[in-house]
C-alpha positions as CSV (number, residue, x, y, z in Angstrom):
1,X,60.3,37.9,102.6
2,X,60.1,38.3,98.3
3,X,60.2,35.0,96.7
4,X,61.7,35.5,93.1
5,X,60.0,32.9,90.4
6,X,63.8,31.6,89.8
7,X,63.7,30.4,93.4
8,X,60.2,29.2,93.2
9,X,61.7,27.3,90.0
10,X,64.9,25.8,92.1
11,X,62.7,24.8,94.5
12,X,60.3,22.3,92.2
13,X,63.8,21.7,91.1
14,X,64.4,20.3,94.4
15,X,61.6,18.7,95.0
16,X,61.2,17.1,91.5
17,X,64.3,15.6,92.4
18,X,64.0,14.4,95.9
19,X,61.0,12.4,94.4
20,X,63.4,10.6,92.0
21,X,65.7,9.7,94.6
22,X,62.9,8.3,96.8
23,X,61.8,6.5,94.3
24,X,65.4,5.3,93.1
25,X,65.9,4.3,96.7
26,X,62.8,2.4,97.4
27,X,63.2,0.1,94.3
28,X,67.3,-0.3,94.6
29,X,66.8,-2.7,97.4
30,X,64.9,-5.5,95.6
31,X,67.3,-4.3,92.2
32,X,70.4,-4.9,94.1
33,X,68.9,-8.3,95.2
34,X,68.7,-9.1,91.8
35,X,71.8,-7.9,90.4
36,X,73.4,-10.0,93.4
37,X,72.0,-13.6,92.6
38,X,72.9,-12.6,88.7
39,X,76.3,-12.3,89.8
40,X,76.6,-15.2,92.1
41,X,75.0,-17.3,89.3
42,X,77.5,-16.1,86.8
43,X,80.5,-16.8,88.8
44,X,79.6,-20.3,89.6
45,X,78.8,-20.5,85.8
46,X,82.3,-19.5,85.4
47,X,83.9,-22.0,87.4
48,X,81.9,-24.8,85.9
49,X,82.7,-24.0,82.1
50,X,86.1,-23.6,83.7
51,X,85.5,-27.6,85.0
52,X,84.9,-28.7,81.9
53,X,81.0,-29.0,83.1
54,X,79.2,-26.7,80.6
55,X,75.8,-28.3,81.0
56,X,75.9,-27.6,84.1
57,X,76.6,-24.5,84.0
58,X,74.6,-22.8,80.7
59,X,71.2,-23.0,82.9
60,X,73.1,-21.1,85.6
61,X,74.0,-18.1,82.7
62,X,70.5,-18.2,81.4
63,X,69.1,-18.0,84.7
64,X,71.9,-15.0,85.4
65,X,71.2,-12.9,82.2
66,X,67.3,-12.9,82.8
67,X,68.0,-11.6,86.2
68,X,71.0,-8.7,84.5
69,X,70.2,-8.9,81.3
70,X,74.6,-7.8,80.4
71,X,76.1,-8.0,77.1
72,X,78.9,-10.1,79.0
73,X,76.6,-12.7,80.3
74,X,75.1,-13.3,76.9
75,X,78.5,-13.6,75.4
76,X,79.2,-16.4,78.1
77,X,76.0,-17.5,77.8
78,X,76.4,-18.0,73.9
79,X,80.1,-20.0,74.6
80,X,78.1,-22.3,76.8
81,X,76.0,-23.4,74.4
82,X,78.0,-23.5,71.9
83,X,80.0,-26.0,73.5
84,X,77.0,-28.1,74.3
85,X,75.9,-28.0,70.6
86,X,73.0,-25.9,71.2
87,X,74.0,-24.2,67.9
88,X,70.6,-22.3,66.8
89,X,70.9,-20.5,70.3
90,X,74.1,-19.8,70.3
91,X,74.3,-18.5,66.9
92,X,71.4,-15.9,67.9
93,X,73.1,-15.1,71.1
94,X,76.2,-14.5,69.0
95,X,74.4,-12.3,66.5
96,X,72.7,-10.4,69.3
97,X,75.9,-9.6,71.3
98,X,77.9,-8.1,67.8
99,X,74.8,-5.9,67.5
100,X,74.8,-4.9,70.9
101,X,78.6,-4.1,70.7
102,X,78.3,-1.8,67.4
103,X,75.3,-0.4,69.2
104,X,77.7,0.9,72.6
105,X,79.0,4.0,73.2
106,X,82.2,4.0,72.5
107,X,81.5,0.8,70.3
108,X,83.1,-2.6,71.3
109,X,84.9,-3.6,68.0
110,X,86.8,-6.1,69.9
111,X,83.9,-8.2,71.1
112,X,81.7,-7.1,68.1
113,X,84.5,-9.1,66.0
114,X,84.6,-12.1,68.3
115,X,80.9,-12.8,68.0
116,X,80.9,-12.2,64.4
117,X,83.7,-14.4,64.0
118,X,81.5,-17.3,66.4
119,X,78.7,-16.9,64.2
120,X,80.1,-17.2,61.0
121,X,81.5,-20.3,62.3
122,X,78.1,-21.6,63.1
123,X,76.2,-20.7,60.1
124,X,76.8,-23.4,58.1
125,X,76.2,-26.1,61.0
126,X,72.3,-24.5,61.3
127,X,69.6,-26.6,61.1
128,X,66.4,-25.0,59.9
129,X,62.4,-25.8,60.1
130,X,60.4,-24.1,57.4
131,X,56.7,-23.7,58.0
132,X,53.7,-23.9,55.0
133,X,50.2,-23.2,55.4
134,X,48.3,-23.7,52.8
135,X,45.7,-21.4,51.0
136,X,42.7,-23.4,52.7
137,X,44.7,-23.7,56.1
138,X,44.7,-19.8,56.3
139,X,42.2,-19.4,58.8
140,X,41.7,-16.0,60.9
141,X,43.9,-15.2,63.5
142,X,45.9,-18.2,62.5
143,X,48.9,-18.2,65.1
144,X,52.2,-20.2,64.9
145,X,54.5,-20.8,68.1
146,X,57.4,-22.6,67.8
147,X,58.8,-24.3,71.4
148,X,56.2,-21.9,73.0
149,X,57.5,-18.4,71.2
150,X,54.9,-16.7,68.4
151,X,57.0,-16.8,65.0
152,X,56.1,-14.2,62.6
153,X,55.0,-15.1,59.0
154,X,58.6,-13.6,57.6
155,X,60.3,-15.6,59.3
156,X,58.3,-19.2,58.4
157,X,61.1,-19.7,55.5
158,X,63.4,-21.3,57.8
159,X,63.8,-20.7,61.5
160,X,66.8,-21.7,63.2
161,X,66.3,-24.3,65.7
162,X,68.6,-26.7,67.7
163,X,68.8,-30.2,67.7
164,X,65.8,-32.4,69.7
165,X,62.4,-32.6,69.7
166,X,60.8,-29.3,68.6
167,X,57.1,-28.7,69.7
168,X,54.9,-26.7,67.0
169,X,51.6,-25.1,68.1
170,X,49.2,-23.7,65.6
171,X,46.0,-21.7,66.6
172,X,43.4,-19.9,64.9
173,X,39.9,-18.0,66.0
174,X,37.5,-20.6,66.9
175,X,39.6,-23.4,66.4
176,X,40.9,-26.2,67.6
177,X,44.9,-26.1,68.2
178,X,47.1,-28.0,66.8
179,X,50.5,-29.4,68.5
180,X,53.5,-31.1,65.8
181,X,55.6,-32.9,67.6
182,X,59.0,-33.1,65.5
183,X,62.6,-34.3,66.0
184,X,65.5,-32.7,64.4
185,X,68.2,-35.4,64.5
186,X,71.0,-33.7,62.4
187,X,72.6,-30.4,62.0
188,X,72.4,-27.9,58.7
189,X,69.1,-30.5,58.1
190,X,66.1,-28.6,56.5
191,X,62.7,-29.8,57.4
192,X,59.0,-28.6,56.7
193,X,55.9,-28.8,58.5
194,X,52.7,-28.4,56.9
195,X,50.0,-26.7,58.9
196,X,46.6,-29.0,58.3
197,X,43.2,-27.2,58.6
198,X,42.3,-26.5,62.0
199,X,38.9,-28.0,62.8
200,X,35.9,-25.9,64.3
201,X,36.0,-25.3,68.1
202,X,32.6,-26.4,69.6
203,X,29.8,-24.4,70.4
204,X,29.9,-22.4,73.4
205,X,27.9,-24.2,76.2
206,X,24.1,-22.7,76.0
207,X,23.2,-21.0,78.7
208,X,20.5,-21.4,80.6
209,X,16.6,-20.4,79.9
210,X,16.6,-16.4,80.5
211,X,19.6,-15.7,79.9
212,X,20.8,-16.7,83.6
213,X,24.1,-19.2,83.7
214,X,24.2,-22.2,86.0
215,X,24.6,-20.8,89.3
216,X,21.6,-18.6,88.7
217,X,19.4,-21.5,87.5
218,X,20.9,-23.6,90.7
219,X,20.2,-20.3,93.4
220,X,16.9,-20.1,91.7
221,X,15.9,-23.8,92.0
222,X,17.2,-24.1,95.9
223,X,15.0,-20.4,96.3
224,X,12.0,-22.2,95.2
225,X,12.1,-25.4,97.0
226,X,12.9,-23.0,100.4
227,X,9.9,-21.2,99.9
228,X,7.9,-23.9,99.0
229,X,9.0,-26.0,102.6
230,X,8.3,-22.5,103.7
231,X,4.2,-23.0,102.5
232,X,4.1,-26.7,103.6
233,X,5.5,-26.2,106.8
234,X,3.5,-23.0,107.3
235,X,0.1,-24.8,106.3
236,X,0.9,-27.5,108.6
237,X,1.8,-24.2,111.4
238,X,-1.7,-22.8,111.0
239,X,-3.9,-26.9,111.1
240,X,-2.0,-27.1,114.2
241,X,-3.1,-23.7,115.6
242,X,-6.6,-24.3,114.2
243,X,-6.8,-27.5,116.0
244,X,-5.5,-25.3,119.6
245,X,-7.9,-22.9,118.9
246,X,-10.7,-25.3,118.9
247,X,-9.7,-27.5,121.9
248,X,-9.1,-23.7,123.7
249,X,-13.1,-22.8,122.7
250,X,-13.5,-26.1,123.8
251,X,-12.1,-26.1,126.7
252,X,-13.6,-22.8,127.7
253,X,-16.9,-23.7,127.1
254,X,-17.0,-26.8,129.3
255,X,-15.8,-24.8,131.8
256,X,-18.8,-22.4,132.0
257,X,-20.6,-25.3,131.8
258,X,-18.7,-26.7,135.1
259,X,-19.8,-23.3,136.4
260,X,-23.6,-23.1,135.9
261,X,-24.3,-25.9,138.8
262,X,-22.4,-23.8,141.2
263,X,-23.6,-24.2,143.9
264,X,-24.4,-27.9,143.4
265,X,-25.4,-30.5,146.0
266,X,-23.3,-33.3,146.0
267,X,-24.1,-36.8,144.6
268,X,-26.8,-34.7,142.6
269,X,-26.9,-35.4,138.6
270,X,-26.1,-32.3,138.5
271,X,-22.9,-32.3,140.4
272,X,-21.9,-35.1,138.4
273,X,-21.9,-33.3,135.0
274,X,-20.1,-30.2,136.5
275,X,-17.3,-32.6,137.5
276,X,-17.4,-34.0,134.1
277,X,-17.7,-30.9,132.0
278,X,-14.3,-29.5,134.6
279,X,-12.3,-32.3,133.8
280,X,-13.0,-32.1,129.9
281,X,-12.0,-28.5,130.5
282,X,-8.6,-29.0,132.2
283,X,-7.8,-31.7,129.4
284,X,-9.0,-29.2,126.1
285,X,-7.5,-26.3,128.1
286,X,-3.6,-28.7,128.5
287,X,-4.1,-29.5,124.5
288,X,-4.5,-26.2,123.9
289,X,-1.7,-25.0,125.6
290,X,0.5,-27.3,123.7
291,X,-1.3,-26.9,120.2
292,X,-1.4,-23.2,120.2
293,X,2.4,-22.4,120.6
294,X,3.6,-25.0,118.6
295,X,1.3,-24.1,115.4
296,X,2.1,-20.7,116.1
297,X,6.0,-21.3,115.9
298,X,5.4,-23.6,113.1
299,X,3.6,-21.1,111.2
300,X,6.6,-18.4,111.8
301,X,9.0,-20.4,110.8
302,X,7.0,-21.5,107.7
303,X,6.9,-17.7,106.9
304,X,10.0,-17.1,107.4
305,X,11.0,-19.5,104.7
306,X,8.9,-17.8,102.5
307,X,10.1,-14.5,102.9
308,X,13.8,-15.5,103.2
309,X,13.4,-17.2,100.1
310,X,14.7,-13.7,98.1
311,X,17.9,-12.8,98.6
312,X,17.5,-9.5,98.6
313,X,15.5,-9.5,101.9
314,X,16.6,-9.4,104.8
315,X,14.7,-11.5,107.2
316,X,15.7,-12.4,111.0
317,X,14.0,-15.2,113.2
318,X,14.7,-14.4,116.9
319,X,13.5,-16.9,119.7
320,X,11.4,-14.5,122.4
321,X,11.0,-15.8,126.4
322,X,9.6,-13.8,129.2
323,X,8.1,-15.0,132.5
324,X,4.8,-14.0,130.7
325,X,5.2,-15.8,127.6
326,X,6.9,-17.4,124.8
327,X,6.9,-16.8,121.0
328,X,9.3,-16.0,117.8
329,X,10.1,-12.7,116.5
330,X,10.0,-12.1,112.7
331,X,11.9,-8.8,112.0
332,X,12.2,-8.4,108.0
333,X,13.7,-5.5,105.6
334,X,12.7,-4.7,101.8
């Protein structure tokens, strides 16, 4: 079969587009979610602006326009707080919607007009906070937020803000914020805030001798002290196989010395000191079976302190039993 590049074309076509609607598809559940609650919330909003009840019911239309962001919410959303003398916000809402309205296609004269004619009504009731800083308050990076939102230097003149205690925060690079608690008691009041100097921020903490911070210096203080319980415990290991050694010569030598009166007559001297010289040798030889092990395992284990101390070996202590004898087994990796 010929393929023509026009039906190569349709076909990316096709494809380009069966993406999209995948995509569109996978995301519309959790976007029709959302657009649901939105609606839910505004209707109950409604109902209780309807009732009279409008503090109850402007959190419900904030809540609804962040979920559906609609120029009809936000018109609600603007009568409700107007109506609970939230003036500053609803003046802004009411600016924003007659924007929005010009700005539609066709254009909304209708609503653009009723929330011009809202906001006009409301701009003389405004109450504004004008911020100064100072020449010697102008520190870099100097930041102000006003009720947790950055306000640009433009607008510092006089900001619109509702009635109630207004929280100002004021940063700057490597300083010390600054929060101004005010109250703005009356409405179309004027009132200034003065931005003092922000103080120095402290010193970063200094870190630690090399360079390393405090969870190096604390990993390298607990390596030491396990590799230096690691030398104690190991010299201790290798007295205690020192001393197993030396009752093992011991006991071996008394035992060739039991051996030399072989065969002895009995009640002789001689027969005396072999029976002497074989029962020092059972008790060195018992001693030595004790001593020997135990300084050996000690010894191990003191090593294997040592060794482990480094993170970046790997070390393994394994317990080893047979009917023939017992021991460790120190298995390590560089």
């Amino acid at each position: 079969m010929r393929w023509s590049w026009a039906s190569r074309a349709r076909g990316g076509g096709s494809f380009a587009a069966f993406v999209v609607a995948a995509i569109c598809l996978a995301s519309s559940p959790a976007h029709a979610d959302r657009m649901t609650d939105a609606e839910d919330l505004f209707r109950r909003a409604k109902a209780l602006l309807a009732d009279k009840r409008a503090a109850e019911a402007c959190p419900l239309f904030h809540e609804s326009y962040r979920l559906d962001p609609g120029m009809g919410t936000l018109l609600n959303l603007a009568l409700c707080d107007e109506q609970i003398g939230k003036v500053a916000s609803a003046w802004g809402a009411f600016r924003a919607v007659e924007q929005q309205a010009r700005a539609a296609v066709p254009p909304n004269e209708s609503r653009a007009q009723l929330a011009r004619e809202h906001a006009d009504k409301l701009q003389p009731r405004l109450s504004r906070l004008r911020i100064v800083v100072p020449p010697e308050s102008r520190v870099p990076g100097l930041t102000v937020k006003l009720d947790g939102e950055e306000k640009a230097e433009p607008v510092w003149v006089g900001i619109p803000v509702d009635v109630g205690t207004r929280v100002v925060e004021v940063s700057g690079t490597n300083r010390l914020p600054v929060l101004i608690r005010l109250k703005v008691e009356d409405e179309a009041s004027l009132q200034t805030v003065t931005v003092p100097l922000l103080a120095d921020a402290p010193p970063a903490a200094v870190p630690v001798a090399g360079g390393a911070n405090l969870e190096e210096f604390e990993a390298f203080a607990a390596t030491r002290a396990r590799r230096t319980s690691g030398y104690v415990i190991g010299g201790i290991g290798l007295g205690i196989f020192a001393a197993g050694a030396v009752f093992g010569i011991a006991g071996i030598i008394n035992d060739n010395t039991a051996k030399e009166c072989a065969p002895c007559f009995r009640g002789s001297t001689a027969a005396a000191d072999s029976d002497k010289a074989t029962d020092r040798a059972l008790v060195f030889a018992n001693i030595a079976n004790v001593t020997v092990p135990l300084g050996a395992l000690a010894t191990a284990f003191g090593a294997y302190l040592v060794v482990s101390a480094k993170s970046e070996h790997k070390v393994k202590l394994t317990p080893v039993a047979t009917s023939g004898h017992a021991g460790v087994s120190l298995d390590g990796a560089w």
